[in-house]
N, C-alpha and C positions, 0 to 999 in steps of 0.2 A: 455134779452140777450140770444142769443140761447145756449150758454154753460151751461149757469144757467138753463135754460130750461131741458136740454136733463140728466145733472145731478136730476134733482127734478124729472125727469118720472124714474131715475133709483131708486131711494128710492122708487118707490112707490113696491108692492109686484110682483114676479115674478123676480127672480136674473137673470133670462136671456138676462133682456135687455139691462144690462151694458153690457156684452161682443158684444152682438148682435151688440150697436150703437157702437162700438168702429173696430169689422170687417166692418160695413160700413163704417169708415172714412178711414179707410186701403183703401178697395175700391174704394174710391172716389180718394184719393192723387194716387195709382199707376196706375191706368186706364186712363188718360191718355198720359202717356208714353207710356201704354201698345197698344197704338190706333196709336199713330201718329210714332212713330221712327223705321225707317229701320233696318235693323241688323247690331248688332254693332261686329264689332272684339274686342281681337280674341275669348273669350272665349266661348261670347253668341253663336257666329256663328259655332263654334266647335260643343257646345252640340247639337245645333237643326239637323245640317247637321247628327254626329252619330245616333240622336233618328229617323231621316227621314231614315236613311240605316236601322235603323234594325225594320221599316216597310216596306221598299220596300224589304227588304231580310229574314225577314219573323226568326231573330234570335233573341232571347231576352236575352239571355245569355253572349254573345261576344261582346264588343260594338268597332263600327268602326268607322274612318273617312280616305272617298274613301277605299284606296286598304291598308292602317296600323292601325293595332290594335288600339286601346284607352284604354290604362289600368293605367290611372289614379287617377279615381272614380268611386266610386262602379255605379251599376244600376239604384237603386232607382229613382231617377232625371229624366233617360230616361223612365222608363215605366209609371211614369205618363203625362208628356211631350207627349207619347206616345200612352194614353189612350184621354187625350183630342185632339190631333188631327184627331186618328179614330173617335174620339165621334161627333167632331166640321166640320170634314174635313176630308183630304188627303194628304199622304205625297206629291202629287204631286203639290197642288197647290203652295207650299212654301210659303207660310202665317204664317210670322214670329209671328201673334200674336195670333196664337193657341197653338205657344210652350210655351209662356208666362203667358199660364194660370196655371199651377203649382203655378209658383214664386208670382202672385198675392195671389194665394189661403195662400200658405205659410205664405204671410205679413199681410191677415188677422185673419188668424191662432194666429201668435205672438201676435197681440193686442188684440184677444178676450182673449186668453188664461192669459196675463199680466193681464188683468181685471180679470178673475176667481182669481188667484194665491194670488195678494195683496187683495181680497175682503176677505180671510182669517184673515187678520190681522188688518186693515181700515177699513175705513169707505166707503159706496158704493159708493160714490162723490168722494174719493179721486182715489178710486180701477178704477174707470171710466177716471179718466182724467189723469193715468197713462197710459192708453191702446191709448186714445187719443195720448197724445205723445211719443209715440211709434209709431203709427201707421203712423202720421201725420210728424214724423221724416224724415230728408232730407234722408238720409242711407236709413233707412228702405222701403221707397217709392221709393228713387230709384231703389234698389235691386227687387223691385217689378215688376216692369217692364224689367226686366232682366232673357231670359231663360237662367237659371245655377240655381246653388245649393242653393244660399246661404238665397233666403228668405223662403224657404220649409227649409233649415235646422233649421232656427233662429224661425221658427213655429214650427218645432218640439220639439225642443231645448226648449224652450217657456213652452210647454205645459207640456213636462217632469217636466219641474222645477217647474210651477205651482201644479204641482199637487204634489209632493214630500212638498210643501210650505205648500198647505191645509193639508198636514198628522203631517207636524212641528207646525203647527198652531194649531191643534186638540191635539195635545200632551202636550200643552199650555194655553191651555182654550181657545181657540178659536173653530168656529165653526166646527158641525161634517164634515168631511172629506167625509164622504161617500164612499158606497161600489165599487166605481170603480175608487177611485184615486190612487188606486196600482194599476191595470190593466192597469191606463194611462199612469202609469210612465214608465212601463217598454215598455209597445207597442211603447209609444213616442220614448226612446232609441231606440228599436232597428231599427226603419223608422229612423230614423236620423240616424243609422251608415248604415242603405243601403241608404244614399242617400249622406251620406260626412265623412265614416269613425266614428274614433274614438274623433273628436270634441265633440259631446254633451257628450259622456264618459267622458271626460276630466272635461269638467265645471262640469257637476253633480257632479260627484266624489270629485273634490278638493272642494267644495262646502258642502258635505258631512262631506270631515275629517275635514273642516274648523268649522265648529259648532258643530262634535263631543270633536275636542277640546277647541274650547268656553265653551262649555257648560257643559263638564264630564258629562253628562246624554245620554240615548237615542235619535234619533232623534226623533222616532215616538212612539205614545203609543200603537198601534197595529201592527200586523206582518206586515212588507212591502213587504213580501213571496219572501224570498231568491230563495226558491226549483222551487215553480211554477214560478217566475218571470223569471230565467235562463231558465227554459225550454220554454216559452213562450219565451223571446227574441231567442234563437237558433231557433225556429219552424218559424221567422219572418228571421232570414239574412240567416241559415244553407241551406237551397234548392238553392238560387241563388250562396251562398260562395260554397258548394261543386259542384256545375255543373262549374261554371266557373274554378276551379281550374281542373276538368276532362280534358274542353274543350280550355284549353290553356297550359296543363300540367305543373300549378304550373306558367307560368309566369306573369297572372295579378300581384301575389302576388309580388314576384321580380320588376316588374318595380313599380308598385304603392309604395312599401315602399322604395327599395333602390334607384326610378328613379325619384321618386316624394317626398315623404314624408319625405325621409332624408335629400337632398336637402338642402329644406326648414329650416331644422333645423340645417345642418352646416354654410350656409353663406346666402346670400341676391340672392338667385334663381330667377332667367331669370328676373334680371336687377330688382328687388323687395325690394333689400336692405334696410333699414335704422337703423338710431341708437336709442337703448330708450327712450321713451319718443313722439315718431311722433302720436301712437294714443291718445295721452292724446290729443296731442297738438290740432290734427284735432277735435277733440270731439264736441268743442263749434260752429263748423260748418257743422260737420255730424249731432248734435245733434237738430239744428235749425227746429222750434224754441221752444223747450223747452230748448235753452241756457237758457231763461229768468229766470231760476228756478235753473240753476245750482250752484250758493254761496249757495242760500238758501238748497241746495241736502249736499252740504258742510256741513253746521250748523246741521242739519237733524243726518246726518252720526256719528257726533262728539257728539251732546247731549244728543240725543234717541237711542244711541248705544246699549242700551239693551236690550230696546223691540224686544221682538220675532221679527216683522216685517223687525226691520229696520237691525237688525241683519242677518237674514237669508238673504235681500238684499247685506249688502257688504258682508256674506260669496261668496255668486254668484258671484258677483263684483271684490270684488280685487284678488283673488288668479289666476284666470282665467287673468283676465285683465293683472298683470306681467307676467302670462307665455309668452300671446302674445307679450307683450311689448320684451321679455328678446328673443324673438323665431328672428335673425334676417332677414329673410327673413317677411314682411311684406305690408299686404295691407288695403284699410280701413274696406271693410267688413270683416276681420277676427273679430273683437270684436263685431259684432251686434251681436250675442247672448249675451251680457254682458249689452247690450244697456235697454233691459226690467227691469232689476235688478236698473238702472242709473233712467230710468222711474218712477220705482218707490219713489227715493228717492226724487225726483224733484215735485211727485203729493204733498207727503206729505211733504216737507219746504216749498209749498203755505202758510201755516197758519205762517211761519218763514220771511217770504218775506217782514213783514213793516218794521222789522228792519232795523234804518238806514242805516248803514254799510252793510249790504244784497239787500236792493233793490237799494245801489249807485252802487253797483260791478254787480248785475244781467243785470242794465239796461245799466250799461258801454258794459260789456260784449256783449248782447242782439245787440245794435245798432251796436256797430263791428263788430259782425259776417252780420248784414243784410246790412251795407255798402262792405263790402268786396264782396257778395252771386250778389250785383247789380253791382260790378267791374267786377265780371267775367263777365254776363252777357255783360256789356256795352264793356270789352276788345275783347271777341267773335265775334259782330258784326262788332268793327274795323278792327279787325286779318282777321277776312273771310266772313264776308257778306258784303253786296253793300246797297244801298237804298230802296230797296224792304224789306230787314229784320230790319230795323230800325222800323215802327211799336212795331214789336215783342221784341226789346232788350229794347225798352222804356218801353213798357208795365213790360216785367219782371224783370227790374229795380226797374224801381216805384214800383212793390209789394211787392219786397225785404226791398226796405225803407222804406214802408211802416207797414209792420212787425214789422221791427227792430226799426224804430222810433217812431211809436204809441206804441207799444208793453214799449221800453223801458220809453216814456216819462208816460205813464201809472206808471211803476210801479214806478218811482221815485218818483210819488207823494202818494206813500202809494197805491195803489189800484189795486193790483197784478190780480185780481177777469177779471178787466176790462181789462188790461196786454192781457192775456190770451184772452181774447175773442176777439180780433185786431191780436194779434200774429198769434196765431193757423190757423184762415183761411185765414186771407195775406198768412202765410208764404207754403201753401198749394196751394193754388194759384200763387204763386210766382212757385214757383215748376212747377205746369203743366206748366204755360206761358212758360219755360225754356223749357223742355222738350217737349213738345207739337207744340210749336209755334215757338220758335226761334232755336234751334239745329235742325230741317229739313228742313229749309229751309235754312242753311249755306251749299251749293252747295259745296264749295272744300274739305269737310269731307266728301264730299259720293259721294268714286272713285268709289266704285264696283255698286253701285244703279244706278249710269251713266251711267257706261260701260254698263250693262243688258241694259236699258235702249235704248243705242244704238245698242244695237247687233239686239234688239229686232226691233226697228223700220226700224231695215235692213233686216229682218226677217231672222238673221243667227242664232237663238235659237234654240237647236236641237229640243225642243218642239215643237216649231212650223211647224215643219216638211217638211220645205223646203229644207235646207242644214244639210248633214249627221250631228253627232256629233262624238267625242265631240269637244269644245271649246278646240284650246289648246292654254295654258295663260306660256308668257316666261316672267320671272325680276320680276311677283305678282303673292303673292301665298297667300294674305289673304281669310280666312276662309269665311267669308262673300258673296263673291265672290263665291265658290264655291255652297255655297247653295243655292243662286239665279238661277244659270246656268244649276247645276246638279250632283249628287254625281260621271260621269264619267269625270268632267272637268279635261284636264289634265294641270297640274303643271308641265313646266318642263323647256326649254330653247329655244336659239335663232335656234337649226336647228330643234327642236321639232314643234316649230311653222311652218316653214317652208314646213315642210314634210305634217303638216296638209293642206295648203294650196295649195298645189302641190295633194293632196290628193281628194281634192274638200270641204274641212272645213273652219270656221273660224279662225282666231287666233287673239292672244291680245297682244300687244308686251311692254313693256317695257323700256322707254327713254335710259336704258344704255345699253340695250342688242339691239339697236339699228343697231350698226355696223358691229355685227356679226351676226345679221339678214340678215341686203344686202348684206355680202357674199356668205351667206347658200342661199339668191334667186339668187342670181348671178350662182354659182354651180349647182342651179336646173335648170335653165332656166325660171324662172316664174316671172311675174307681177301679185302680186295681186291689188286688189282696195283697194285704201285708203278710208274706211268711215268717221271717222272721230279720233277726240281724244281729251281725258279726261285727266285735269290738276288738280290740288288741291293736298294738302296735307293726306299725311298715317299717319294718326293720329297714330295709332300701334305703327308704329315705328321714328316718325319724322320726316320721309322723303319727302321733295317737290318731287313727282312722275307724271310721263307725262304714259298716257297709250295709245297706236294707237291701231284702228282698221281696222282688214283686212279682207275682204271679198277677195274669192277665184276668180281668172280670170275666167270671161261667157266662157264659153267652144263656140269653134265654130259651128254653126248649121250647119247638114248636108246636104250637095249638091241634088237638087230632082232631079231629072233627067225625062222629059217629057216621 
């Protein structure tokens, strides 16, 4: 079995190759999403269009999108975003899957480093297929393929706490920590608060005072270098925190915490709301499929509570976990950092898993999350694809059920070993099929890849140098959109567009700004061409939206005269 396999070559000598095979299976599950899916709104499309301005503008300090600030989130995010497209590319080609190499690197960040951190306290076989699922997790793998923060944070995040785990673990009788797992902890912080704030603060820290009062003892047996550790986290955020507060005088700080961050914390921000309990709920489906293991993480939690391991796992785990839960503005990647900590307790109640009562609820569990994972799938194709994507929503059906019903009829007969090795790569598989295969080829979720699309085969793209720019787009202002087109697209309404076309531009119009479009060309005197128009669904926001395209009236050629 190749599970069993890849576990017995990590026992053998050389501890690198548990984390190694565990960032290849990151690899393998988000690459490809990272290959097939066009840019998603809003948020992906936000970061890459900022990190594309501040290479084409040549500022690394300010982050923008078009003509207003972005203060946010910190930098972090963009300049490596930033670094692999100069390294891979061009801000100009807009090849949305140069910006996504951070957030791949990130996801396999997280699962090598979960393998480092529980190899501390486990065994290398369990320290291994904790990384595996994580890695191999629906969340995690999606985030992966997502330019934005949150799998570069949940990798740094990751590796901080790993390494803080190997100095609890050393202070335990466990193995030596080694001389650079304070160096990791603190360098890990502080890239994680330049790339999303004060989150990885937050879990470490409650994480912290959570087994300083477990335990009334020290966490570590050696200094974890308070003096050098501050000054080396300051020497990592202080150049980019103090230039930005120069070069906005003090308002990133203002809007990022009163515009953004508090927000978040007094009620359910830009339509986010929910009430306690939603990440618990989602878990057994983010978590997929390491549901299979989640009663047995239960039993784990409850019995071995005391071991260093499994301890220093729920301090991570739940204090963190209720903040989000209790934070009411909520979404599902805010607790992937918490997800490695989950990882772990799931590798180890493997050996908890015959219990009757454990593997009846694992495989209950298990087979509902992979019939539900193949409902979305199969609703998808009915809601918005035709006959053409039927192929693909069978396919990624079947490997959902597949998963979820080999996986779970496995382990109900006692043989969690075998569970796992059907689950892990169905439910992997299932994944890319989803993302890969059937989400781009459902046509009515991708207005703005249409419209470019069309503009393009009209050759009205200022790129292409026929018709001036820019694009002006009235009634859609998704983010997607502009970064396909260009960071001068302009955003505005029905006599903006107008004026473009009157002008000698494109424009993009809108179904309800419709009518106050043909007055504004009525008032100008112009006809432009209709090329054509794009119907489907704004996922964003709900909306069934119709988008026209106008190419500007042939100007009359002039009179030769013999």
């Amino acid at each position: 079995m190749w599970l069993a396999d890849i576990i017995d070559a990590f026992r053998r000598p050389g501890g690198w190759r548990g984390p190694a095979a565990a960032a290849l299976f990151a690899f393998l599950a988000g690459l490809p999403g990272l290959l097939a899916l066009p840019p998603l709104d809003r948020d992906e499309a936000r970061f890459a269009q900022a990190t594309s301005q501040m290479l084409e503008q040549d500022d690394y300090v300010v982050i923008r999108f078009q003509d207003q600030p972005r203060f946010k989130k910190p930098v972090g995010i963009h300049w490596m975003q930033a670094a692999a497209v100069s390294t891979l590319g061009d801000a100009e080609q807009r090849d949305i899957r140069l910006y996504r190499i951070p957030s791949l690197l990130g996801a396999m960040l997280a699962a090598a480093a979960c393998v480092w951190g529980a190899a501390g306290f486990f065994s290398r076989g369990t320290a291994l297929l904790s990384g595996l699922l994580l890695g191999g997790g629906l969340l995690l793998s999606t985030e992966a393929f997502i330019a934005k923060t949150d799998a570069m944070l949940t990798g740094l995040t990751v590796l901080a706490m790993a390494a803080l785990a190997r100095l609890y673990a050393e202070a335990r009788g466990g193995p030596p920590a080694g001389r650079l797992a304070a160096p990791v902890f603190w360098a890990a912080l502080a890239l994680a608060v330049l790339v999303k704030g004060p989150i990885a603060l937050l879990v470490a820290g409650l994480a912290a005072l959570a087994l300083r009062l477990a335990d009334r003892r020290p966490l570590t047996a050696r200094p974890i270098g308070w003096t050098w550790g501050l000054i080396l986290f300051a020497a990592i955020v202080g150049p980019w925190a103090w230039a930005v507060t120069i070069a906005t005088d003090g308002a990133f700080w203002s809007v990022a915490i009163g515009g953004d961050l508090a927000p978040k914390l007094a009620g359910g921000h830009e339509s986010h709301g929910a009430p306690p309990g939603m990440h618990a709920l989602a878990a057994p489906i983010l978590a997929f499929p390491a549901t299979l293991l989640l009663p047995a993480a239960a039993v784990v939690a409850w019995r071995r509570r005391a071991e260093p391991g499994v301890r220093f796992a729920l301090a991570w785990l739940i204090p963190a976990w209720i903040v989000f839960e209790a934070t009411p503005t909520k979404l599902p990647h805010y607790v992937l950092p918490c997800y490695a900590a989950l990882a772990w307790l799931c590798a180890a109640g493997l050996a908890e898993a015959t219990r009757p009562v454990v593997r009846r609820a694992g495989a209950a569990l298990h087979a509902l999350a992979g019939v539900l994972l193949a409902a979305v799938a199969v609703g998808l194709v009915v809601t918005y694809g035709d006959g053409r994507d039927a192929p693909a929503a069978i396919l990624t059906a079947g490997l959902f059920l597949l998963a979820g019903g080999a996986g779970g009829w496995l382990l109900l007969r006692g043989q969690p070993r075998r569970a796992l090795t059907w689950a892990l790569p169905a439910g992997v598989l299932a994944h890319a099929a989803l993302a890969a295969l059937l989400v781009p080829g459902l046509q009515p979720l991708m207005l703005s890849g249409r419209t470019v699309d069309m503009l393009a085969g009209a050759r009205l793209l200022p790129a292409q140098g026929v018709v001036p720019g820019p694009v002006a787009v009235a009634g859609y202002a998704e983010p997607s959109l502009v970064f396909q087109v260009g960071a001068n697209t302009g955003l505005g309404d029905a006599d903006d567009a107008a004026a473009a076309l009157a002008s000698g531009r494109a424009a993009v119009v809108e179904s309800r700004e419709q009518p106050a479009f043909r007055q504004a060309l009525a008032r100008a005197g112009i006809q432009p061409v209709e090329v054509g128009r794009v119907t489907g669904l704004n996922y964003s926001n709900g909306d069934e939206t119709e988008l026209t395209v106008y190419a500007p009236a042939p100007r009359p050629q002039a009179e030769v005269r013999p």
